[in-house]
C-alpha positions as CSV (number, residue, x, y, z in Angstrom):
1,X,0.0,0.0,0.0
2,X,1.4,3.2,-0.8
3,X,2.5,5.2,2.2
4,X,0.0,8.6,2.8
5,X,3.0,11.0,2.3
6,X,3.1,9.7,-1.3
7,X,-0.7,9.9,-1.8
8,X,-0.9,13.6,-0.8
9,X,2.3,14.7,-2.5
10,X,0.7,13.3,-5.8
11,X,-2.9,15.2,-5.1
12,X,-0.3,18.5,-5.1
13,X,1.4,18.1,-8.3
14,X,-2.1,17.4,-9.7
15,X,-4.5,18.4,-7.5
16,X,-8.6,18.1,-7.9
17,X,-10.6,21.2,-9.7
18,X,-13.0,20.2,-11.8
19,X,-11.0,17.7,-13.0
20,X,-10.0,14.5,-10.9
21,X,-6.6,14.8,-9.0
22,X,-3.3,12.3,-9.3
23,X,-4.5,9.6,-6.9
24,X,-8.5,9.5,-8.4
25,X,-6.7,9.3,-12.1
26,X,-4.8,6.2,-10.7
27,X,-1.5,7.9,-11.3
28,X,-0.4,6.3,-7.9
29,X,-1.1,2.8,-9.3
30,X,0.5,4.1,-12.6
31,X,3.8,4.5,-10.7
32,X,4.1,1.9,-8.0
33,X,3.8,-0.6,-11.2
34,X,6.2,1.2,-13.0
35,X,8.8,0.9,-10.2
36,X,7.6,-2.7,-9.7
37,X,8.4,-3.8,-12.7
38,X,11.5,-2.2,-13.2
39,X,10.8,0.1,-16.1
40,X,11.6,3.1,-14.1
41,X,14.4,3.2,-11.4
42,X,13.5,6.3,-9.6
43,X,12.0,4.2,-6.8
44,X,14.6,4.3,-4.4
45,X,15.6,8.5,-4.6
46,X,11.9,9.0,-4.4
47,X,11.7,7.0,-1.0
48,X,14.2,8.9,0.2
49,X,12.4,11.9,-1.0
50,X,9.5,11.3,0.8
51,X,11.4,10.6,3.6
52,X,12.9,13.9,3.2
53,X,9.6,15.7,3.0
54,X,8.0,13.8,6.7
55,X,11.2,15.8,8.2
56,X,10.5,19.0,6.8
57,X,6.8,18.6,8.0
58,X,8.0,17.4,11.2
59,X,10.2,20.6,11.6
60,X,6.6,22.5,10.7
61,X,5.0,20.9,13.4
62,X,3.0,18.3,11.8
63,X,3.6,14.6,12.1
64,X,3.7,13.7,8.1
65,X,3.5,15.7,5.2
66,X,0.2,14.2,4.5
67,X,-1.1,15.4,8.4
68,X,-0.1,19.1,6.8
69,X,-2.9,21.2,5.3
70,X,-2.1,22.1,1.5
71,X,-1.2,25.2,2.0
72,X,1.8,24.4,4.4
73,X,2.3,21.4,1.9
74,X,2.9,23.9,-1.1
75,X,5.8,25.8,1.4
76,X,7.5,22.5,1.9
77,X,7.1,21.2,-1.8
78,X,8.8,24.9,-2.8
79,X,11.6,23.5,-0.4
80,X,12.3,20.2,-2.7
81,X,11.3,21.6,-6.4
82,X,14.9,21.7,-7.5
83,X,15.8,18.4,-6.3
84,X,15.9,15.6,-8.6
85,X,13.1,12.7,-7.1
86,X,10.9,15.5,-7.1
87,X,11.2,16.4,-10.5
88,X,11.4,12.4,-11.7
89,X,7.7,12.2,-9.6
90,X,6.7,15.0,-11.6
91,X,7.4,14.1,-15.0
92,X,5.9,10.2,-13.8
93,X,3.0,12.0,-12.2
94,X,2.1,13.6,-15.9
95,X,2.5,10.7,-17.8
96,X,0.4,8.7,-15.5
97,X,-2.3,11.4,-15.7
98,X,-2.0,11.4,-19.3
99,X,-1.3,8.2,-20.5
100,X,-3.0,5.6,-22.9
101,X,-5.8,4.4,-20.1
102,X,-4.9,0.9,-21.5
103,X,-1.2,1.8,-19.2
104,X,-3.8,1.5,-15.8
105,X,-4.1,5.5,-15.4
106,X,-6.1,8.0,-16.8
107,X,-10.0,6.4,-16.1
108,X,-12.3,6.8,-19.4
109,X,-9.5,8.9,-20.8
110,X,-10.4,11.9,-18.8
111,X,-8.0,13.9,-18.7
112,X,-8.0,13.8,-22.7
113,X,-11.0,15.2,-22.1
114,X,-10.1,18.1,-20.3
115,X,-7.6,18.9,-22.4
116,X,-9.6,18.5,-26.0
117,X,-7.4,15.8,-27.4
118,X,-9.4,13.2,-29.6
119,X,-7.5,9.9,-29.8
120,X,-6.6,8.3,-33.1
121,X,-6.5,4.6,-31.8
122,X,-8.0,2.0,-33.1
123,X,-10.9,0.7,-30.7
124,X,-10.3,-1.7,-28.3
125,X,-8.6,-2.2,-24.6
126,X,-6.2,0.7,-25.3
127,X,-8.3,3.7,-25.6
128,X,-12.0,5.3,-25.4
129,X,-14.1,3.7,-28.3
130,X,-14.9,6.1,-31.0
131,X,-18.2,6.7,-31.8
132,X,-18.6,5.4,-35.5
133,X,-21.4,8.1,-36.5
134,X,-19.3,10.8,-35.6
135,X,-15.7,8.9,-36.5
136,X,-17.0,9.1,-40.1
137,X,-17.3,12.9,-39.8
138,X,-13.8,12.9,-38.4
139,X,-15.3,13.5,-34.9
140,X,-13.6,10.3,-32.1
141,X,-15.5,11.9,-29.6
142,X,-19.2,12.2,-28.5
């Protein structure tokens, strides 16, 4: 299970509007399998990272980074930006959020949604079906 520090720092890099945040997108499954299958070895620096983070929060006053409200969060994260597990989680945290739903992220393709992109796939496990109606007109999308 992944460790609440790691939930919350992924609802900051992409946190909920009116669009679903990191964790809700799966982007937290996204990357646990990427480090568990060995396709991405930034598992290990970002443990320490979150590590890192609990003892800035703990400095703050609060007993994780997850127990600190978001505001608080946002001061801490400013404190890591530059370092490199952050920015590794980062860039994983956007392909997760974006990626090909058939990769275990990105539920219904929504975030494709949001941003207007109409997939060119063919139909099947690895993306939203296209509507044939509108496919025909050149519209994927209903």
């Amino acid at each position: 299970m992944p460790s609440a520090t790691f939930l919350a720092l992924l609802d900051r890099i992409i946190p909920v509007d009116e669009w679903p945040s990191a964790t809700t997108s799966g982007v937290d499954r996204f990357i646990l399998a990427l480090w568990q299958s060995g396709a991405d070895g930034s598992a290990g620096s970002a443990a320490a990272g979150l590590e890192e983070l609990d003892k800035l929060a703990s400095h703050a006053g609060y007993a994780s980074f997850a127990d600190a409200p978001e505001i608080t969060q946002d001061t801490l994260l400013e404190q890591v930006a530059a370092t490199v597990w952050f920015r590794q989680l980062c860039e994983l945290a956007a392909e997760g959020y974006y990626a090909n739903p058939g990769n275990g992220a990105n539920p219904d393709a929504i975030s494709w949604h949001m941003i207007g992109y109409k997939h060119g796939l063919p139909e099947g496990p690895d993306g939203p079906p296209a509507n044939r109606s509108e496919a025909r007109m050149g519209k994927l999308w209903a």
